[in-house]
N, CA, C and O atoms as CSV, one atom per row, in Angstrom:
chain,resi,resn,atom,element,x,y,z
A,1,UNK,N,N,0.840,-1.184,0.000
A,1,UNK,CA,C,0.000,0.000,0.000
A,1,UNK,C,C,0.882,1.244,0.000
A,1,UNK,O,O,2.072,1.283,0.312
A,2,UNK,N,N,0.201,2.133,-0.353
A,2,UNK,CA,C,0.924,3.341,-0.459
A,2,UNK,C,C,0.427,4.966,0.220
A,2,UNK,O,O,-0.288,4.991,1.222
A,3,UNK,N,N,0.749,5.862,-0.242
A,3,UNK,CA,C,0.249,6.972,0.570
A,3,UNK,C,C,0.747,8.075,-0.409
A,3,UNK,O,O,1.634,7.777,-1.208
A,4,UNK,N,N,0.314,9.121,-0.396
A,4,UNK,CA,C,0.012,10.666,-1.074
A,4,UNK,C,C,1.188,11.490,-0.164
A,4,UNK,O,O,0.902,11.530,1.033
A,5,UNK,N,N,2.288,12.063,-0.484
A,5,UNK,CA,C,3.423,12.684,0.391
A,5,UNK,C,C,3.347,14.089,-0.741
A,5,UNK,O,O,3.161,14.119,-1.958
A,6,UNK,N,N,3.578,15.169,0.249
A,6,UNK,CA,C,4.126,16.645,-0.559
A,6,UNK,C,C,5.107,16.870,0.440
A,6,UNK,O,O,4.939,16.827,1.659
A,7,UNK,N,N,6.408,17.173,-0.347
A,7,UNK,CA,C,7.740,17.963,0.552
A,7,UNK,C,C,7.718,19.199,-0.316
A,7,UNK,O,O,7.710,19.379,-1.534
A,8,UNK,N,N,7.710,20.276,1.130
A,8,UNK,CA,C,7.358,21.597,0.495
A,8,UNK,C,C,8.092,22.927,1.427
A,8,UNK,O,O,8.080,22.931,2.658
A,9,UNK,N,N,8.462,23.578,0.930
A,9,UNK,CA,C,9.429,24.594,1.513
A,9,UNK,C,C,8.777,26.246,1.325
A,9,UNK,O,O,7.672,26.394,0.803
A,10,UNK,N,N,9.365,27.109,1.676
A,10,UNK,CA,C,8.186,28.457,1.201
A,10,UNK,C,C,8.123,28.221,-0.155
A,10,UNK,O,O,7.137,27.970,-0.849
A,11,UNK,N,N,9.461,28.346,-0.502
A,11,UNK,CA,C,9.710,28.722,-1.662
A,11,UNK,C,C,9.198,28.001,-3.224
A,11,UNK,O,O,9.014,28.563,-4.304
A,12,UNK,N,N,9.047,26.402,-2.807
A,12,UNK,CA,C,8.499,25.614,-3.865
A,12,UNK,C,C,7.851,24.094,-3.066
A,12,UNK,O,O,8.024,23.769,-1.891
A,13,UNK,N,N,7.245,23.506,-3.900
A,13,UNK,CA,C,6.724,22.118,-4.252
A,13,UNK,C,C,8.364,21.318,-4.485
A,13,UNK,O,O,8.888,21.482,-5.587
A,14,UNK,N,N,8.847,20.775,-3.803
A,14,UNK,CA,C,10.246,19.844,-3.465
A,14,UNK,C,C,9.752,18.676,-4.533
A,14,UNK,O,O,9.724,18.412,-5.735
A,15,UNK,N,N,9.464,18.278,-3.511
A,15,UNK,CA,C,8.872,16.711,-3.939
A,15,UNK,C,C,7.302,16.399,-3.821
A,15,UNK,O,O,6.724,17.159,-3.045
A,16,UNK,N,N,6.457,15.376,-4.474
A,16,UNK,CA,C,5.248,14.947,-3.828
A,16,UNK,C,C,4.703,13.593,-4.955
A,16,UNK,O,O,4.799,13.621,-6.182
A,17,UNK,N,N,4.282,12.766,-4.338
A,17,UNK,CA,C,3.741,11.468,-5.353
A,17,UNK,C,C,3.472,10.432,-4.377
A,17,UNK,O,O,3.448,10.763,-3.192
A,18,UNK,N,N,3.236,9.052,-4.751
A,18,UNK,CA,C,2.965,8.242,-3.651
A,18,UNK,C,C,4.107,7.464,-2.829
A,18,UNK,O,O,4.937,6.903,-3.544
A,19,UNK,N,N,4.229,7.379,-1.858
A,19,UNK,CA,C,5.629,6.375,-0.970
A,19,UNK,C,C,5.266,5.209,-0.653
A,19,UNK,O,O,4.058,5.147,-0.425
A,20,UNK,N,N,5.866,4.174,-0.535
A,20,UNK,CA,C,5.593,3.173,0.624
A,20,UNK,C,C,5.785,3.027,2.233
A,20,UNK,O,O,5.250,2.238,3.012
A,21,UNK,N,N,6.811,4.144,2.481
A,21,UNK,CA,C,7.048,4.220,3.689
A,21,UNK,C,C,7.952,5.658,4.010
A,21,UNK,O,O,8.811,5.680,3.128
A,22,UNK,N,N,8.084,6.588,4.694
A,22,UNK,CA,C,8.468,7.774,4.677
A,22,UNK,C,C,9.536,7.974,6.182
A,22,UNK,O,O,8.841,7.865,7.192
A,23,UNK,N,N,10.512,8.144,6.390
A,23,UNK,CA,C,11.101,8.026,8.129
A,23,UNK,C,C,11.625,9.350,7.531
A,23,UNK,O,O,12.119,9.737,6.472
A,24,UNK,N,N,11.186,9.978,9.032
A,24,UNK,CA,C,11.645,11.767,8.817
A,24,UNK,C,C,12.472,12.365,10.555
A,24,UNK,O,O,12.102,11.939,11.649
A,25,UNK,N,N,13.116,12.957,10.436
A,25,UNK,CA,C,13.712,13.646,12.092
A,25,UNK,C,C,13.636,13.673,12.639
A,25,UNK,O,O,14.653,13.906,13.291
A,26,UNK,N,N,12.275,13.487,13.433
A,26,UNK,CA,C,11.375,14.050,13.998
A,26,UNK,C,C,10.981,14.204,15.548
A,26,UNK,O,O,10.597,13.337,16.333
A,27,UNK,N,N,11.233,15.805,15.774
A,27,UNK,CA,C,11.688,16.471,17.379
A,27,UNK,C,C,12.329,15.507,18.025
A,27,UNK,O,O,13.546,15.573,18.204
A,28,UNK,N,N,11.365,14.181,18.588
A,28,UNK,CA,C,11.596,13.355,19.728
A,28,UNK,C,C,12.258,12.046,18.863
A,28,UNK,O,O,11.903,10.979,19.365
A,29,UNK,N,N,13.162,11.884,17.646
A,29,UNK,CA,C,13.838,10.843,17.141
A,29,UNK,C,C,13.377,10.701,16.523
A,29,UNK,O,O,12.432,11.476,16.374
A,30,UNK,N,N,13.578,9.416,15.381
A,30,UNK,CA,C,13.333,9.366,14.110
A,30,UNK,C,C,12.250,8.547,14.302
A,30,UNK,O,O,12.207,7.628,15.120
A,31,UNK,N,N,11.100,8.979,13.314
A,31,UNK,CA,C,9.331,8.688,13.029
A,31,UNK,C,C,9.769,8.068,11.510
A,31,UNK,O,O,10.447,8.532,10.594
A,32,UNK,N,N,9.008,6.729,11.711
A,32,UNK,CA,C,8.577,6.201,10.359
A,32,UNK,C,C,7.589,6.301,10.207
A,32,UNK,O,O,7.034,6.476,11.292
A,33,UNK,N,N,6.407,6.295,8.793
A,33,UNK,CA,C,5.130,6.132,8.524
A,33,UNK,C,C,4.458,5.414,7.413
A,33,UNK,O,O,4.521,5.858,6.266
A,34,UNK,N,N,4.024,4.676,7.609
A,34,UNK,CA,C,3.373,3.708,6.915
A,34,UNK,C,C,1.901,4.254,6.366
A,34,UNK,O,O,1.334,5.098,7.060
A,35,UNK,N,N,1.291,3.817,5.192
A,35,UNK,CA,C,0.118,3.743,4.722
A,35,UNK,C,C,-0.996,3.419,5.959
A,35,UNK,O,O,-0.787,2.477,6.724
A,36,UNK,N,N,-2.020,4.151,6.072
A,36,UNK,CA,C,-3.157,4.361,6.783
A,36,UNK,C,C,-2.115,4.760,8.245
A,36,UNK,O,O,-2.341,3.933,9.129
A,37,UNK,N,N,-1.062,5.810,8.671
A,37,UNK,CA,C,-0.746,5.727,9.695
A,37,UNK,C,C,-1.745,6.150,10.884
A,37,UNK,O,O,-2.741,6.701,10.417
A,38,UNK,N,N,-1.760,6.071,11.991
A,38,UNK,CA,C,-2.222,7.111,13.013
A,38,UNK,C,C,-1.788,8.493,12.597
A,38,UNK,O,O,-0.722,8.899,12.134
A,39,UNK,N,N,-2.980,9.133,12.911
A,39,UNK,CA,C,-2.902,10.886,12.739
A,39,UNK,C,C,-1.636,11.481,13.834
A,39,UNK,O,O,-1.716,11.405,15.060
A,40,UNK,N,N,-0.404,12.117,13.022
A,40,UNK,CA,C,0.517,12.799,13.610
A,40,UNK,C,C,0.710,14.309,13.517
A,40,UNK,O,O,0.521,14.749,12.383
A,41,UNK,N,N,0.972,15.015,14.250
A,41,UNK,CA,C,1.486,16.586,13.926
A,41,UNK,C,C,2.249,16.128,14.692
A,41,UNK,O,O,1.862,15.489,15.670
A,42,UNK,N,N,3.655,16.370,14.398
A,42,UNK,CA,C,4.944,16.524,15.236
A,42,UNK,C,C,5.864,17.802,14.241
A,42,UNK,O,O,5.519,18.444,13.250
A,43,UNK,N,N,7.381,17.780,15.190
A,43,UNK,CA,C,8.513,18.784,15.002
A,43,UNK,C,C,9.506,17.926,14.194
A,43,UNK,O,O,9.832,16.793,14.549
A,44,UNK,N,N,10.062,18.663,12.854
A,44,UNK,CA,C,10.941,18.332,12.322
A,44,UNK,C,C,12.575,18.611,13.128
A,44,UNK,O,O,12.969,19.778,13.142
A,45,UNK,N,N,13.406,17.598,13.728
A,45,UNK,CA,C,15.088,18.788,13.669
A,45,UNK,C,C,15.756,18.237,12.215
A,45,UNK,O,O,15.529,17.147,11.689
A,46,UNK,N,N,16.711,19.385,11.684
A,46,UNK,CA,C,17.429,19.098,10.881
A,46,UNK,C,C,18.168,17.593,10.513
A,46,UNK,O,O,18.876,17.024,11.345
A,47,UNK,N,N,17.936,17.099,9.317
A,47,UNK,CA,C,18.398,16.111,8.874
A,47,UNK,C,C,18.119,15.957,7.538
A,47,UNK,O,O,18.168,16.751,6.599
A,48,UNK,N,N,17.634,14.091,7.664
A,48,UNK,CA,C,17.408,13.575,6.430
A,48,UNK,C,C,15.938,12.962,6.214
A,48,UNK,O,O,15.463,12.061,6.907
A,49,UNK,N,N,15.299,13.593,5.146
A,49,UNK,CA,C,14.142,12.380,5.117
A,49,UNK,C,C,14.039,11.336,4.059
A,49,UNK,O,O,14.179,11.943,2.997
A,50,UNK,N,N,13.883,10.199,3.844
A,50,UNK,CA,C,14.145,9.423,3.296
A,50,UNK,C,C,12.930,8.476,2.926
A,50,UNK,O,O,12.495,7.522,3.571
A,51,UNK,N,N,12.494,8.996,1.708
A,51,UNK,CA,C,11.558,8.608,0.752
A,51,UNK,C,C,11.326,7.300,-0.002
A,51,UNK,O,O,11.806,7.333,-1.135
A,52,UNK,N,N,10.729,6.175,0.319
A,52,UNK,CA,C,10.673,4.994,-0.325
A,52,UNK,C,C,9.903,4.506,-1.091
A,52,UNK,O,O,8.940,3.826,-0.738
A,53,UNK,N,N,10.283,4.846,-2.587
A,53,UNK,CA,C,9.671,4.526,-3.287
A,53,UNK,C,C,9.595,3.361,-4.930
A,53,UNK,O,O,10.521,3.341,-5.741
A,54,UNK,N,N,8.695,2.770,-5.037
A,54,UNK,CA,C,9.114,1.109,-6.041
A,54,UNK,C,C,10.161,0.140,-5.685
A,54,UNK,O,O,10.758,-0.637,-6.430
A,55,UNK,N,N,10.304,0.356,-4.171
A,55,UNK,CA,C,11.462,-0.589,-3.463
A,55,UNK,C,C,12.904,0.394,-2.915
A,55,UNK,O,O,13.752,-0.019,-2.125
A,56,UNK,N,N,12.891,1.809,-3.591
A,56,UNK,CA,C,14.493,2.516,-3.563
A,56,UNK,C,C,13.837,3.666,-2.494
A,56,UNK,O,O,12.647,3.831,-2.225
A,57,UNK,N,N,15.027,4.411,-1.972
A,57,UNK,CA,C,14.566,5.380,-1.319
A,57,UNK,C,C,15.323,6.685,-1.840
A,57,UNK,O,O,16.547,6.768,-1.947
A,58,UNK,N,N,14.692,7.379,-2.052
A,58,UNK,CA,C,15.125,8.960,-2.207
A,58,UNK,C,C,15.600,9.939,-0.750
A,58,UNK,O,O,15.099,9.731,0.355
A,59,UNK,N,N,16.451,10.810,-0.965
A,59,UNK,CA,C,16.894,11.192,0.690
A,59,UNK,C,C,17.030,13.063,-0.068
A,59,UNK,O,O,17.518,13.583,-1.071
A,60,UNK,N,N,16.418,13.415,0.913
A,60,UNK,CA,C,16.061,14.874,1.112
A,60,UNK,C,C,17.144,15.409,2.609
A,60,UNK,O,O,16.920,14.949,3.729
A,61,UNK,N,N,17.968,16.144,2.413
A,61,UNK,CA,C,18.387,16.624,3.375
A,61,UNK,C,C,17.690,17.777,3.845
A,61,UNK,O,O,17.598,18.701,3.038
A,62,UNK,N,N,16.915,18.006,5.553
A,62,UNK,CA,C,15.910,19.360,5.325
A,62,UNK,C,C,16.602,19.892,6.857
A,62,UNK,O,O,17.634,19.535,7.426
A,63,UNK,N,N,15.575,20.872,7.224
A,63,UNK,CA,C,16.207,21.833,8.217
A,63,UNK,C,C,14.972,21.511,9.010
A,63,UNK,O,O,14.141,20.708,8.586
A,64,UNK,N,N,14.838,22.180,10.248
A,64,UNK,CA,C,13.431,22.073,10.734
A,64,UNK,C,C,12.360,22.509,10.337
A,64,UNK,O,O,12.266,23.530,9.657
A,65,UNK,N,N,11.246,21.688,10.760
A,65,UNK,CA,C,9.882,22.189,10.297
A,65,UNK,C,C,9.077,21.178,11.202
A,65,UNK,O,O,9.172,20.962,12.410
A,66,UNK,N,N,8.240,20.616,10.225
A,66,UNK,CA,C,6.912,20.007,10.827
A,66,UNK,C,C,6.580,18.660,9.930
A,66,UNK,O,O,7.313,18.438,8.966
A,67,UNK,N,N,5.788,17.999,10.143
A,67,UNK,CA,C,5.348,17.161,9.516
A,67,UNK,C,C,3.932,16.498,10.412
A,67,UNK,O,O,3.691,16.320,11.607
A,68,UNK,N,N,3.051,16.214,8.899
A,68,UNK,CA,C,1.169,16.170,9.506
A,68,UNK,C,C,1.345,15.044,8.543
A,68,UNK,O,O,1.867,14.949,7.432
A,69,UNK,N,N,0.668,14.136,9.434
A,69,UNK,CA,C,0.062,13.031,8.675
A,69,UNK,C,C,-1.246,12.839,9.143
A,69,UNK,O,O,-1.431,12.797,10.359
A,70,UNK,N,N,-2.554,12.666,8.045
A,70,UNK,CA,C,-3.409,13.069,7.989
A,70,UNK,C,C,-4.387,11.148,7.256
A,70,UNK,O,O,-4.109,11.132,6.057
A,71,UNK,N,N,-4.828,10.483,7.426
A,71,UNK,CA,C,-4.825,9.491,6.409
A,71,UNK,C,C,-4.119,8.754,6.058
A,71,UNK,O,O,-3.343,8.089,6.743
A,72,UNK,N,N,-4.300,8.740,4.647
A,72,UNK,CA,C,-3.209,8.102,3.573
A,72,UNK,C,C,-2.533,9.483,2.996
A,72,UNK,O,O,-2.000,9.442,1.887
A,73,UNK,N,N,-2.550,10.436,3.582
A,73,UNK,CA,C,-1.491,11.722,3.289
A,73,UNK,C,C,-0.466,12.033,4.270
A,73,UNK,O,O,-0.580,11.651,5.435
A,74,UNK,N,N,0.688,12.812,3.796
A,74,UNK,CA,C,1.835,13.154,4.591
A,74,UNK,C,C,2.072,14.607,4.134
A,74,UNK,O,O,2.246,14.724,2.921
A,75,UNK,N,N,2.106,15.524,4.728
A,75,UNK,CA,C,2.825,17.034,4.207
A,75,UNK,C,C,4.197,17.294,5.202
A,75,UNK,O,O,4.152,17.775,6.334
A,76,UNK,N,N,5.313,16.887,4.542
A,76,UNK,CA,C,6.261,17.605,4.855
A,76,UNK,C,C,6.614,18.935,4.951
A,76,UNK,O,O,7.290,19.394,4.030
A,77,UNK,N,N,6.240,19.793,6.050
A,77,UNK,CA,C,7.140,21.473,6.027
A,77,UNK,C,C,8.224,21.292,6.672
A,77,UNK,O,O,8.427,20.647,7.700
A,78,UNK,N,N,9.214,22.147,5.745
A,78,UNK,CA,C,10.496,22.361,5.950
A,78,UNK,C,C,10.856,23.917,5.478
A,78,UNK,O,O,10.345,24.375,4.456
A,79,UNK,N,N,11.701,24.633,6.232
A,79,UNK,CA,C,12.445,25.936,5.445
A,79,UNK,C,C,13.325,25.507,4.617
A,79,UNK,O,O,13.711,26.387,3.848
A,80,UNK,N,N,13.802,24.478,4.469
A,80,UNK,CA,C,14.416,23.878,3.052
A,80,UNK,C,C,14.771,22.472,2.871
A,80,UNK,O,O,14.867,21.711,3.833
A,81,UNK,N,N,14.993,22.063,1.518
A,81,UNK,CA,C,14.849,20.833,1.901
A,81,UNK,C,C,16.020,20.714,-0.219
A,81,UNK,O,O,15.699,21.276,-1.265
A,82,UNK,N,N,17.234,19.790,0.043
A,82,UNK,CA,C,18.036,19.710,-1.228
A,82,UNK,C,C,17.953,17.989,-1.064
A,82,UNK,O,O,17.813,17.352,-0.020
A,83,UNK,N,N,18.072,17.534,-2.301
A,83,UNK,CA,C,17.809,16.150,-2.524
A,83,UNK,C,C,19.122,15.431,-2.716
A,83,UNK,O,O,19.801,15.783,-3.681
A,84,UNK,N,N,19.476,14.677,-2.099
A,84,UNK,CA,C,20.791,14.079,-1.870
A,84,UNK,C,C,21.179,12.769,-2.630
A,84,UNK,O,O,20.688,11.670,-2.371
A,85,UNK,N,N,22.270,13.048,-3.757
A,85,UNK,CA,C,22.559,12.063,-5.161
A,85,UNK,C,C,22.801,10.593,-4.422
A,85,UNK,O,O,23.044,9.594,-5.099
């Protein structure tokens, strides 16, 4: 199963499409999230989030922010966020 993710900064639309599983910074240690998670609002600290998607994961290096999981949705806020080769 999968889930609906937007990584988003003031400035633009980063990333967004469906994941299988999403692990992000988050305030109190690192949060994974799965399809249909429990409803979260938590604190981003600076790091990595790491995007899994068709089996591979994509890695976003971001700064603090937030992250809401809502459903089968995820909105990443970050004041920035560069995608790591």
């Amino acid at each position: 199963m999968s889930m609906d993710f937007k990584l988003i900064t003031p400035e633009q639309l980063v990333a967004e499409g469906q994941a299988e599983m999403i692990i992000v910074p988050g305030g109190d240690g690192e949060l994974g999230v799965l399809s249909q998670h429990t409803p979260v609002l938590s604190t981003l600290k600076a790091g990595k989030v790491r995007i899994k998607q068709g089996g591979s994961y994509k890695e976003f290096a971001v700064d603090k922010g937030f992250i809401e999981v809502l459903g089968n949705r995820v909105n990443i806020l970050t004041h920035m966020a560069l995608e790591q080769a």
